[in-house]
Chimera marker file (.cmm) of the C-alpha trace (Angstrom):
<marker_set name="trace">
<marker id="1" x="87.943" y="115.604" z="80.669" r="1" g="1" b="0" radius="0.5"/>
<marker id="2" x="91.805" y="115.826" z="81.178" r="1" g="1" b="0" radius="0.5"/>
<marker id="3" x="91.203" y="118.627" z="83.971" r="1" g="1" b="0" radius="0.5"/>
<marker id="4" x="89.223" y="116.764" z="85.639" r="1" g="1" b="0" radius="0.5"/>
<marker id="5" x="91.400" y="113.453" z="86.042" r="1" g="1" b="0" radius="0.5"/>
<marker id="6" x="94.291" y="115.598" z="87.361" r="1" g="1" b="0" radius="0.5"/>
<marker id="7" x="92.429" y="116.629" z="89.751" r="1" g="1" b="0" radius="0.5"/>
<marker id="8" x="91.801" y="113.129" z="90.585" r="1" g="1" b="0" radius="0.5"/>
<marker id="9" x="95.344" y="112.541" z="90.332" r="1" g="1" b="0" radius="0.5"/>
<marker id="10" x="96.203" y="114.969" z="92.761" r="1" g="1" b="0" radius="0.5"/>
<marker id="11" x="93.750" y="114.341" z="95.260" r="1" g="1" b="0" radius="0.5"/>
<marker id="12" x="94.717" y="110.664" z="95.149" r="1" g="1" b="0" radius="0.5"/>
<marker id="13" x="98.178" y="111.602" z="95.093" r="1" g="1" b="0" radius="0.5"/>
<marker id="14" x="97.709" y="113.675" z="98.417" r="1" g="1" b="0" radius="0.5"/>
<marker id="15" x="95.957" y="110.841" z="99.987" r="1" g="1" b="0" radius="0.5"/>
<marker id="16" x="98.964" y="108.506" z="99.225" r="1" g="1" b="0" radius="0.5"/>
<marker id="17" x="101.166" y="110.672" z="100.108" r="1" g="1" b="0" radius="0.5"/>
<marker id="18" x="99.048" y="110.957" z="103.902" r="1" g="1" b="0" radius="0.5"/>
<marker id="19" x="99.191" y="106.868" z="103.962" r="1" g="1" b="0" radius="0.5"/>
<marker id="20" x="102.496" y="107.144" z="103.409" r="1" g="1" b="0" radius="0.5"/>
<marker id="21" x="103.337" y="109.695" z="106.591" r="1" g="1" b="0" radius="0.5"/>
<marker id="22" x="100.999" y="107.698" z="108.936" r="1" g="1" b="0" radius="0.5"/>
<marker id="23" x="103.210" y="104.320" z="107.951" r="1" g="1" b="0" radius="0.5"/>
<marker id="24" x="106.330" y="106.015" z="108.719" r="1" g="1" b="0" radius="0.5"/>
<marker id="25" x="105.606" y="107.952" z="111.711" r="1" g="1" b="0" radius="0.5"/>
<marker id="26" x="104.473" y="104.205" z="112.772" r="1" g="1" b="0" radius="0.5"/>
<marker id="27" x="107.244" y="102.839" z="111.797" r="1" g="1" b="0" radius="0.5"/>
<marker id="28" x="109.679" y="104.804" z="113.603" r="1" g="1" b="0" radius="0.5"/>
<marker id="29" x="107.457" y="104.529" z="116.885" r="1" g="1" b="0" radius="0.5"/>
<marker id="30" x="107.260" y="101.009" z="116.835" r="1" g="1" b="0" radius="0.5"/>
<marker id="31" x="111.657" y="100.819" z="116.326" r="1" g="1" b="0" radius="0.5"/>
<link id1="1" id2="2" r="1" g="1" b="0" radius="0.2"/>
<link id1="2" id2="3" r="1" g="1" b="0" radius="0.2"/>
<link id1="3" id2="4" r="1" g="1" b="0" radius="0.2"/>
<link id1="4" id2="5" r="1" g="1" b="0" radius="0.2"/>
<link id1="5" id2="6" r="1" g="1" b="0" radius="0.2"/>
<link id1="6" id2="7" r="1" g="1" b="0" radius="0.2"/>
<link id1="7" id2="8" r="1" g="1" b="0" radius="0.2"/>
<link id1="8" id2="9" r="1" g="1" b="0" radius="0.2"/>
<link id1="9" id2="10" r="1" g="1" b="0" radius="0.2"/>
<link id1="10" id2="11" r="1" g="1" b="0" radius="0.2"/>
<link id1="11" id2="12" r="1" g="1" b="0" radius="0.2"/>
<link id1="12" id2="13" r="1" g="1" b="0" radius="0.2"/>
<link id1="13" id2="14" r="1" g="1" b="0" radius="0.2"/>
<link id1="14" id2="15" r="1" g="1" b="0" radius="0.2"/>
<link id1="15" id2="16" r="1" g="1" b="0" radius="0.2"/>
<link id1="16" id2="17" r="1" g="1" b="0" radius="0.2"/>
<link id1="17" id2="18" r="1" g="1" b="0" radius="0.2"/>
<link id1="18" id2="19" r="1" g="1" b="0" radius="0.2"/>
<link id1="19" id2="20" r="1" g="1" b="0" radius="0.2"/>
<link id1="20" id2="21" r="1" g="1" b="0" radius="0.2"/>
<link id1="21" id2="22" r="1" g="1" b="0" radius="0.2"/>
<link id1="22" id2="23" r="1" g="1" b="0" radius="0.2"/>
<link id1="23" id2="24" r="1" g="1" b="0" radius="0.2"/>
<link id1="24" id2="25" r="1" g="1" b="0" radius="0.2"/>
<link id1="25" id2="26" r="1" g="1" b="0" radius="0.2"/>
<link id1="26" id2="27" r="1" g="1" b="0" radius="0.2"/>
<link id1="27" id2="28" r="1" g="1" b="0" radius="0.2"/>
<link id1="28" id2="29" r="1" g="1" b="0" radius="0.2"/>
<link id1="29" id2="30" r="1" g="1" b="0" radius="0.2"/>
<link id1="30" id2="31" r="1" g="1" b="0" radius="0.2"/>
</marker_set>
């Protein structure tokens, strides 16, 4: 049970972490 939610954790983590790229390399194209 615990394995399996970090894994969830991590893939989540890994998408947030890709949102968070794509908003800054926006950011510093639209400055």
């Amino acid at each position: 049970m615990i394995i399996k939610f970090l894994r969830v954790d991590r893939i989540k983590i890994k998408k947030k972490s890709k949102m968070i790229a794509t908003e800054t390399t926006e950011d510093t194209e639209g400055k």
